[in-house]
C-alpha positions in Angstrom: 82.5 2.4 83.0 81.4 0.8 80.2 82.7 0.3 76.8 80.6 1.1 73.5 82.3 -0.4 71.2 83.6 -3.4 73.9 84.9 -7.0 72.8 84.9 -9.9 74.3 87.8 -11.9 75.0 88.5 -15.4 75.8 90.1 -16.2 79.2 92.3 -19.2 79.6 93.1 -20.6 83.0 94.7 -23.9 83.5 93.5 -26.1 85.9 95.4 -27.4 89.1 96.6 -31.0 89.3 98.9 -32.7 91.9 102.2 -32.7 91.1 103.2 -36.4 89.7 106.7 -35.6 91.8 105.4 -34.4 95.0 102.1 -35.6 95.9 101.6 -32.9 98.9 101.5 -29.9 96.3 100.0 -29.0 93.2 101.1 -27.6 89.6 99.2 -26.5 86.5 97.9 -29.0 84.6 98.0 -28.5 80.3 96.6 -26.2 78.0 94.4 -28.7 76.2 92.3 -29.0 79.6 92.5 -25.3 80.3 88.9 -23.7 81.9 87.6 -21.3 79.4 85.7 -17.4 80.5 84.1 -15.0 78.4 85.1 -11.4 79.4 82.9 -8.9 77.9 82.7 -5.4 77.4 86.7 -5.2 77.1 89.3 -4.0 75.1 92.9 -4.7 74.2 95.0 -1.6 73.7 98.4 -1.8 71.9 101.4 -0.3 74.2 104.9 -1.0 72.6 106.6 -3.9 70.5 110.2 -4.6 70.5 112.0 -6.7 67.9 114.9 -9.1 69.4 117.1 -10.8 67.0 119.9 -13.2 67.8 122.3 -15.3 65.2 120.0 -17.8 65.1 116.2 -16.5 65.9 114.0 -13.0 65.3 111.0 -12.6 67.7 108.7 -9.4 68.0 108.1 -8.9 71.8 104.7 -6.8 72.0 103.3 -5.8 75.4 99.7 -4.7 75.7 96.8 -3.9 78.3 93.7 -5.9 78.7 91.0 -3.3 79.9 88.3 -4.8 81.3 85.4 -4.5 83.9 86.5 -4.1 87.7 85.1 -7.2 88.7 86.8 -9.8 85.7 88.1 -12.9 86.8 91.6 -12.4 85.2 94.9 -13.7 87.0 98.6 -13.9 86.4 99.4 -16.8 84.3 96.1 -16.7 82.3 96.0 -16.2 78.2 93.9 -13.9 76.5 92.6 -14.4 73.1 90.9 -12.7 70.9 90.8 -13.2 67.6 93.8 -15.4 66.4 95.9 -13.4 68.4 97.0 -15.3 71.9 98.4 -12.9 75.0 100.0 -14.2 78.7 99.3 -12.4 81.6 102.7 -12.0 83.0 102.1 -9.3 86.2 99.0 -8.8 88.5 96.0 -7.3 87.1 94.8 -4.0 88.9 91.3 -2.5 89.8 92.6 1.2 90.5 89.2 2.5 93.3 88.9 6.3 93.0 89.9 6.8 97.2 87.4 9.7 97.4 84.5 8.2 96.0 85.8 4.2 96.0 84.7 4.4 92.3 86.6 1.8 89.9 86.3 2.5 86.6 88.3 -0.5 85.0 90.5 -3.5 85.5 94.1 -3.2 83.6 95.7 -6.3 82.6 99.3 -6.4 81.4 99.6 -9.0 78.6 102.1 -9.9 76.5 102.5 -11.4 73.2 105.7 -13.0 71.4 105.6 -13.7 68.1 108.9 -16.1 66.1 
């Protein structure tokens, strides 16, 4: 399935460096060094937004869904931006196949944006 009117969006992943405290394993390395992807033909569709407000701090929780071809190299932990807006992907993108035809028409991404 393809989008007419499609975007595309920026894919942030960071890279994997060896952890300074346990040389035998590995952790994410910074933002500033993050590998960059181009995901076209997508679209970012709003889903809800929640406003949480303590004594202290206000922040608008909005959740969101990445759709994007079947075959997009999006993961859990990536960001998505588009425009100047910046979104996490906090749960496991999913490629839904069509079991009677094995047809997939679109990759869902849950993202999530937090804003204060």
């Amino acid at each position: 399935m393809e989008f007419a009117a499609g975007q595309s969006v920026l894919c942030d992943r960071r890279k994997l460096i060896t952890d300074p405290y346990n040389p035998d394993s590995t952790t994410q390395g910074p933002w500033s060094d993050a590998l960059t992807i181009s995901v076209d033909g997508a679209f970012i569709a709003s889903s809800s937004s929640t406003a949480v407000s303590s004594a202290t701090r206000t922040q608008i929780l909005s959740e969101k869904s990445l759709y994007c071809p079947p075959e997009a190299d999006v993961v859990e932990g990536d960001r998505v931006r588009l425009g100047a807006r910046t979104y996490t992907v906090e749960a496991i993108p999913e490629a839904d196949t069509n079991p009677f035809t094995g047809w997939q028409p679109v990759q869902e991404v849950p993202l999530t944006e937090v804003l204060g």
